[in-house]
C-alpha positions as CSV (number, residue, x, y, z in Angstrom):
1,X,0.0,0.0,0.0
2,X,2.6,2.5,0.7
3,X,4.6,2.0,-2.6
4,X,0.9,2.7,-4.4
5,X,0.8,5.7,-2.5
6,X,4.6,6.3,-3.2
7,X,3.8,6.0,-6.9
8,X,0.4,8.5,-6.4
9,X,2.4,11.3,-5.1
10,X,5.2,10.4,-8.0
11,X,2.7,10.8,-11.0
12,X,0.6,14.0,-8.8
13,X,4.4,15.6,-8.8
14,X,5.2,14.8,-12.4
15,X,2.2,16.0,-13.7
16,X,2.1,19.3,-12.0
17,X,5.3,20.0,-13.6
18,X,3.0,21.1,-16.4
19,X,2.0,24.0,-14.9
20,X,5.4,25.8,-15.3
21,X,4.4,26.4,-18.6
22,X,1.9,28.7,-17.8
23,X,4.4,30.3,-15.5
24,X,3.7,28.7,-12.1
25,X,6.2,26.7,-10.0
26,X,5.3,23.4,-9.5
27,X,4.9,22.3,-6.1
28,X,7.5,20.7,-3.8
29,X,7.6,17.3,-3.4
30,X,5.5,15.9,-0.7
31,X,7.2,14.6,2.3
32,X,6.3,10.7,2.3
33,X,7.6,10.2,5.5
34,X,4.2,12.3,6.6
35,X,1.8,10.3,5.4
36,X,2.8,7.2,8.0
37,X,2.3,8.5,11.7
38,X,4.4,6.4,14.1
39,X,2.6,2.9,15.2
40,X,4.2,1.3,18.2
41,X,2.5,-2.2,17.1
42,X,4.9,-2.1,14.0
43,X,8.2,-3.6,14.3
44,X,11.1,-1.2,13.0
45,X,8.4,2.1,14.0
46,X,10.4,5.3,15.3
47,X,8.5,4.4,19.0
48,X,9.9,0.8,18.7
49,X,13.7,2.2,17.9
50,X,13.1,4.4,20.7
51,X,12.2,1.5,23.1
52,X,14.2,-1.1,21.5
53,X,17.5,1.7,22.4
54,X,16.3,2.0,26.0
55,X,16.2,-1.5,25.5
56,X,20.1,-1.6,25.2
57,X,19.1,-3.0,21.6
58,X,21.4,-1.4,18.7
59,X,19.9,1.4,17.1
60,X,19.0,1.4,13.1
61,X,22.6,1.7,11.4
62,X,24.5,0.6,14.5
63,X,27.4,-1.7,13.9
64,X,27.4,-5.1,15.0
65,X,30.5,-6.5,17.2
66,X,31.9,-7.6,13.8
67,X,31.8,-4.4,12.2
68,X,29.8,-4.8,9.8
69,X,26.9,-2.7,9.1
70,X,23.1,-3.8,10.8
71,X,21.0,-4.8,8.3
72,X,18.1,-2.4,7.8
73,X,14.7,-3.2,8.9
74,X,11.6,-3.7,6.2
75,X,10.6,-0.1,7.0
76,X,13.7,1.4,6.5
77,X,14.0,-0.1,3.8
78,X,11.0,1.8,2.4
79,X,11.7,4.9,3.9
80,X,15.3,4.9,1.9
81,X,13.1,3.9,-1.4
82,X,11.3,6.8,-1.0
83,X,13.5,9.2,-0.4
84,X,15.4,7.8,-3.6
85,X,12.6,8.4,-5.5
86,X,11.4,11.9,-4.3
87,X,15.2,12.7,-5.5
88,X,14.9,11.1,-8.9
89,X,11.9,13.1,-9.3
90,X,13.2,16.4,-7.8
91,X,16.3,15.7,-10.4
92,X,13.4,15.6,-13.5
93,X,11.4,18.4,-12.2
94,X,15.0,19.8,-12.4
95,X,15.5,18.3,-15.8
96,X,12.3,19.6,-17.3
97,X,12.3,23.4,-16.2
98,X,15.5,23.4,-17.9
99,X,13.8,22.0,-21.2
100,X,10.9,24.5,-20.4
101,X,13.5,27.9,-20.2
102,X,15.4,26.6,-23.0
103,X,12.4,26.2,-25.0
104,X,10.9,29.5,-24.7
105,X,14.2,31.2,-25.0
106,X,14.8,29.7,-28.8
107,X,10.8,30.6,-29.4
108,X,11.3,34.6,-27.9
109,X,14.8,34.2,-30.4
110,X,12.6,32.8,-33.1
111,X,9.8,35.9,-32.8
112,X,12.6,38.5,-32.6
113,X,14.0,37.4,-36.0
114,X,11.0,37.4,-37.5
115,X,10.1,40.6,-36.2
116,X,13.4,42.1,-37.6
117,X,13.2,40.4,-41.0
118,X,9.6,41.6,-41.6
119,X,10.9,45.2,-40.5
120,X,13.9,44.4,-43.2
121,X,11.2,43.8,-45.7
122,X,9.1,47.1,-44.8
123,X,11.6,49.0,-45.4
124,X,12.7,47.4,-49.1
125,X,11.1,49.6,-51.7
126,X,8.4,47.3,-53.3
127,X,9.4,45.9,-56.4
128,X,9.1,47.5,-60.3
129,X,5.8,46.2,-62.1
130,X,5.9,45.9,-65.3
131,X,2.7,44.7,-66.5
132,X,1.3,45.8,-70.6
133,X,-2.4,44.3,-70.5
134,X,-4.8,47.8,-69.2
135,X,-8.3,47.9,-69.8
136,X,-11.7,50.1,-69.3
137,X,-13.1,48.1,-66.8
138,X,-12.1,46.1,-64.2
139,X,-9.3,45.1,-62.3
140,X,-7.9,46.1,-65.0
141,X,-9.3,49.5,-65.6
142,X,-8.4,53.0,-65.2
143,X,-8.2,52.9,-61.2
144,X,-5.7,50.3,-60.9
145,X,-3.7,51.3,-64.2
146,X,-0.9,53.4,-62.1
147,X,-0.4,50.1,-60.1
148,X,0.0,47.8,-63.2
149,X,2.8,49.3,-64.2
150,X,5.5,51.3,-62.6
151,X,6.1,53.6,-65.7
152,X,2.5,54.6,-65.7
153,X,2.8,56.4,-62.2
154,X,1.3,59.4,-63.7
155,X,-1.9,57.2,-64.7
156,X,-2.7,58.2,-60.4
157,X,-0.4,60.8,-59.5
158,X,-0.5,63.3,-62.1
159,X,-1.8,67.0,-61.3
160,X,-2.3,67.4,-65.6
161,X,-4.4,64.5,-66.3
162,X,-6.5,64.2,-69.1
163,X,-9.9,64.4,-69.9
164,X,-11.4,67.0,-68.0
165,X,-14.9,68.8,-67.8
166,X,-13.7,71.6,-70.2
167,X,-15.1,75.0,-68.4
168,X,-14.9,78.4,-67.6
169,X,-12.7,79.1,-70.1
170,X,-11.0,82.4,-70.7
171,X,-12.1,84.0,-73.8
172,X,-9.4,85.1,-75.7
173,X,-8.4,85.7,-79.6
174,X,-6.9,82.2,-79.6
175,X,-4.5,82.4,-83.3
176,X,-6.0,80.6,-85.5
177,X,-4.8,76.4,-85.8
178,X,-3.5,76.2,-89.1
179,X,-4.3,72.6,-90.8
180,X,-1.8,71.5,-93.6
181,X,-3.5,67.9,-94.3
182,X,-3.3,66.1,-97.4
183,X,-4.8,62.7,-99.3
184,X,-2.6,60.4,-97.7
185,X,-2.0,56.7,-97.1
186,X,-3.4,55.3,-94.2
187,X,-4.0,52.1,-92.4
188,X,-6.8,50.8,-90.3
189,X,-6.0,48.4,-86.6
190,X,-8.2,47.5,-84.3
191,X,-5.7,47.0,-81.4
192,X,-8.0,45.7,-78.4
193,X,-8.9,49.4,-76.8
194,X,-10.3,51.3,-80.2
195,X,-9.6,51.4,-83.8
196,X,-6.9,53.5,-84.6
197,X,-6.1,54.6,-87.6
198,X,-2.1,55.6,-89.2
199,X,-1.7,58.2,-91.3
200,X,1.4,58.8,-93.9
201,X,3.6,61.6,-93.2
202,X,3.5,64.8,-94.7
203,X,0.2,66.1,-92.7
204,X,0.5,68.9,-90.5
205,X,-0.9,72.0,-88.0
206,X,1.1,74.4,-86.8
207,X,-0.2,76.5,-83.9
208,X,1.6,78.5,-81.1
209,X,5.0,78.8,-83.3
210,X,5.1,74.8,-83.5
211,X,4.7,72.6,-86.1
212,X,2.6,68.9,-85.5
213,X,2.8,66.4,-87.9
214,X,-0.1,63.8,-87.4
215,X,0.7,60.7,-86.4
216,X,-2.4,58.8,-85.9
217,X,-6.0,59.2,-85.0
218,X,-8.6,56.6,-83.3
219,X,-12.4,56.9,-81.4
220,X,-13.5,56.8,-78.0
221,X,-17.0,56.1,-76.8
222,X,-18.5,58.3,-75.0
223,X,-17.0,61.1,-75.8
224,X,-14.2,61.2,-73.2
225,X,-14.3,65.3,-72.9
226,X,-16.9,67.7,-71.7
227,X,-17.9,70.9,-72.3
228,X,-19.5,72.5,-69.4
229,X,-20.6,69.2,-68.3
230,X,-21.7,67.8,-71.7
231,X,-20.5,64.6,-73.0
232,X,-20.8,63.5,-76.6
233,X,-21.7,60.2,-77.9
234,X,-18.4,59.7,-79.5
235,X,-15.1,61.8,-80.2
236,X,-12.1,61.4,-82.1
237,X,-8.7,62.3,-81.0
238,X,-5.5,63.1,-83.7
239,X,-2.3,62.7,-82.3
240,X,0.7,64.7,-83.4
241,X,4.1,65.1,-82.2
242,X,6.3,68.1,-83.0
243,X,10.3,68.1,-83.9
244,X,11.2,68.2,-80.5
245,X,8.8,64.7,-79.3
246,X,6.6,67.3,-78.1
247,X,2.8,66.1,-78.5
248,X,-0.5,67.8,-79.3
249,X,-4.0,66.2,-79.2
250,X,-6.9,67.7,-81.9
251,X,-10.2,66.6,-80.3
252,X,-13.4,66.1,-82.6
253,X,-16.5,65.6,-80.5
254,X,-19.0,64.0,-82.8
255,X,-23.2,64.3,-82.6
256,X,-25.5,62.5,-84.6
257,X,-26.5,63.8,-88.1
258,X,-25.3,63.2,-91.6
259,X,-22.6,60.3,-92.7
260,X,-19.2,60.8,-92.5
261,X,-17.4,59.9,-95.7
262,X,-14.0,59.9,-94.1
263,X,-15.2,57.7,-90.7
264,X,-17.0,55.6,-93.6
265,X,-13.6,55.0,-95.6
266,X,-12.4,53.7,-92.0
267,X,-15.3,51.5,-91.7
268,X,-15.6,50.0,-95.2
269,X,-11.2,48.7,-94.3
270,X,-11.9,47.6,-90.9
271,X,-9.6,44.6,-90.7
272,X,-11.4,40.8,-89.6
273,X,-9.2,40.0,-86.8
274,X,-8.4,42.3,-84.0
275,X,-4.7,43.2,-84.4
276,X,-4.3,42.6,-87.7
277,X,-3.8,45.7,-90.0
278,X,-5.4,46.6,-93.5
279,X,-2.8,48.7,-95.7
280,X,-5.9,50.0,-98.1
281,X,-5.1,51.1,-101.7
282,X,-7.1,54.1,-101.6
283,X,-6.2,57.3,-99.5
284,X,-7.9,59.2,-97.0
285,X,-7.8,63.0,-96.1
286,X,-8.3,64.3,-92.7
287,X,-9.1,67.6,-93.8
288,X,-12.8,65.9,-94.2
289,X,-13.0,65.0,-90.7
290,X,-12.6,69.2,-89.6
291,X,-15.8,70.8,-88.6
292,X,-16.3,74.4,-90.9
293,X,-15.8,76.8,-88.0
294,X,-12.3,76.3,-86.1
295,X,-12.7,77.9,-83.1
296,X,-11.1,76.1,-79.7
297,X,-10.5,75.4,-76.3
298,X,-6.9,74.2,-75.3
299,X,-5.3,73.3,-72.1
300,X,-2.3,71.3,-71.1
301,X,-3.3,67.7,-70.4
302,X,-1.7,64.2,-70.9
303,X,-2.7,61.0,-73.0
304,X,-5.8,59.9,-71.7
305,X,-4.4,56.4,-72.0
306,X,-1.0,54.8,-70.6
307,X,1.6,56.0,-69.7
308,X,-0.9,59.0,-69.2
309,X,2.2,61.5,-70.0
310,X,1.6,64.6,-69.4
311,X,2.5,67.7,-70.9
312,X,0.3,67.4,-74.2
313,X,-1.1,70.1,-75.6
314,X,-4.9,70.0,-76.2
315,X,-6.9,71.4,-78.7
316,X,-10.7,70.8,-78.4
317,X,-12.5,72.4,-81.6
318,X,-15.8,73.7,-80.0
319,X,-18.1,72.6,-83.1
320,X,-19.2,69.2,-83.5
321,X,-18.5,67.2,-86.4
322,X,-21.5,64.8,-87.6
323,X,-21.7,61.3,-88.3
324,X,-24.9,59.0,-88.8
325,X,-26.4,56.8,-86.0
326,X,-25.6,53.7,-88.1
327,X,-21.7,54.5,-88.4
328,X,-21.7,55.2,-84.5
329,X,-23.4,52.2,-83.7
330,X,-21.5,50.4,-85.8
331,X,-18.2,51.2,-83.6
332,X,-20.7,50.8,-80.7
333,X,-21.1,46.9,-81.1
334,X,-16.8,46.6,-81.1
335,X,-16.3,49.0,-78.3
336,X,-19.5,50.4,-76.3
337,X,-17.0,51.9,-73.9
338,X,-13.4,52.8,-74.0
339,X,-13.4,56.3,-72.7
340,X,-11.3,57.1,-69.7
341,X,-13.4,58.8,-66.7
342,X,-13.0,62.7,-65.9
343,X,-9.8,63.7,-64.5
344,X,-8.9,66.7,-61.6
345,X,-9.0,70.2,-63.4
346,X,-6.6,70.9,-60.9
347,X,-6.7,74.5,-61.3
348,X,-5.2,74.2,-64.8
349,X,-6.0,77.1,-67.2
350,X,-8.5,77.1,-69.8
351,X,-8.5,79.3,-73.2
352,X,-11.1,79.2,-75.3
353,X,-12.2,81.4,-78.9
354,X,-14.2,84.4,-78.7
């Protein structure tokens, strides 16, 4: 019975060692000698020594007249076990708080070096994107195009952003733009964001003491300008760029009304396959996409798609230039909206013809 109560104690002390994990100390071992209370009746007890020396009898641990060591008594014999035992589980106890601190010493060690290589990373500069694909909608649409790529920081950043609500323009005697188009080549692309169409060399306007040569011209739908807070159903920008790389944007809003024969001669070479490009034999001249009356706003803006670059000079021609509901819808069904949203006026000044 005693060595079951011996062994009790044991696994009691053993498993309390547990709680030093959550920061408690485990409790001492219990003295075993405690739970027996001296019994005279038992042979070996503490009273029985005590009589047994009064006795004259040798006491526990006494020598014999031989020298050699008394053999101990059955109880004695226990009481040694035990105290063996409460040792050997003092020396785990021991054993384990060690394991315990060493432990949560390599987990604190573990924590801090995460902590300072997620500081590390902070503090890198986020890496270049360098994505092409943009869109009109989406995830991939004009809020997120600044993030797509890191060369189109001005897409979300820029102060001259184009379009903008064109108003409260200054009337001024704005010189007049002076158009030096011709019957030129051209070819026609649909190139997954609007149909654009390439113009040969040779085809000019000249305005503020610069000479544009056009480059290209394609659609947008709506209209991606307004005037006073009117949009247009459609609007065609020409691109030109100067000696110096210097850029300049001729806006067309467009209304319903008449056919267009020049927007038709685009039509009638629209190529099958998006990306591909038709290289018509006939020619085309922009002079027959200019409204009659040349009077314009201009501002300083940016390409209204990426890289959004600013520094482009605008020209908005205040009349609208007509084409017929079947050549807009026609565009309609490939594109029924590619037009960039309003940008931040910004305070930018606005000139505009008498």
């Amino acid at each position: 019975m005693r060595k079951l109560i011996v062994l009790s104690a044991s696994c009691f002390l053993i498993a309390s060692a547990g709680a030093f994990d959550a920061g408690q100390p485990p409790p001492k071992p219990a003295n075993i000698k405690s739970i027996h209370p001296p019994n005279p009746s038992v042979p070996g007890s503490s009273s029985a020594s005590a009589k047994e020396g009064k006795e004259g009898k040798p006491a526990a641990g006494a020598k014999g007249t031989a020298g050699k060591p008394a053999k101990l008594s059955a109880r004695e014999q226990e009481e040694q076990a035990e105290a063996e035992l409460s040792a050997k589980i003092a020396e785990r106890l021991a054993a384990m708080r060690a394991n315990q601190a060493a432990r949560a010493a390599a987990a604190a060690k573990a924590k801090k070096d995460a902590a300072a290589r997620a500081a590390k990373l902070a503090a890198m500069p986020p890496p270049r994107a360098n994505g092409t694909h943009w869109a009109y909608e989406g995830e991939f649409g004009p809020a997120n195009w600044s993030k797509i790529n890191s060369d189109w920081a001005k897409c979300g950043s820029g102060n001259r952003q184009s379009p903008i609500d064109i108003r409260d323009g200054m009337k001024v005697d704005l010189e007049q733009i002076n158009f030096d188009y011709r019957p030129s080549a051209f070819s026609v692309q649909d190139n997954g964001h609007t149909v654009q169409v390439t113009v040969g060399g040779g085809n000019f306007l000249s305005v503020q003491n610069r000479m544009y040569e056009l480059q290209q011209f394609h659609f947008h739908r709506p209209s991606e300008e307004r005037i006073n807070g009117k949009g247009f159903e459609m609007v065609i920008h020409l691109v030109h760029k100067d000696a110096d790389g210097r850029l300049a944007v001729l806006a067309l809003l467009l209304e319903r009304g008449k056919p267009q024969p020049a927007i038709q001669t685009v039509w009638n070479h629209l190529p099958l396959e998006k990306r591909d490009i038709a290289m018509p034999s006939v020619v085309l001249d922009p002079n027959d996409l200019l409204p009659q009356r040349r009077d314009y706003f201009t501002y300083m803006g940016s390409l209204t798609t990426p890289p959004c670059t600013e520094g482009v000079l605008w020209l908005v021609m205040k009349e609208p230039v007509q084409a017929s509901p079947a050549q807009m819808a026609l565009f309609s069904r490939l594109y029924p909206l590619n037009a960039r949203p309003i940008q931040a006026g910004s305070g930018r000044m606005i000139k505009e013809s008498n």
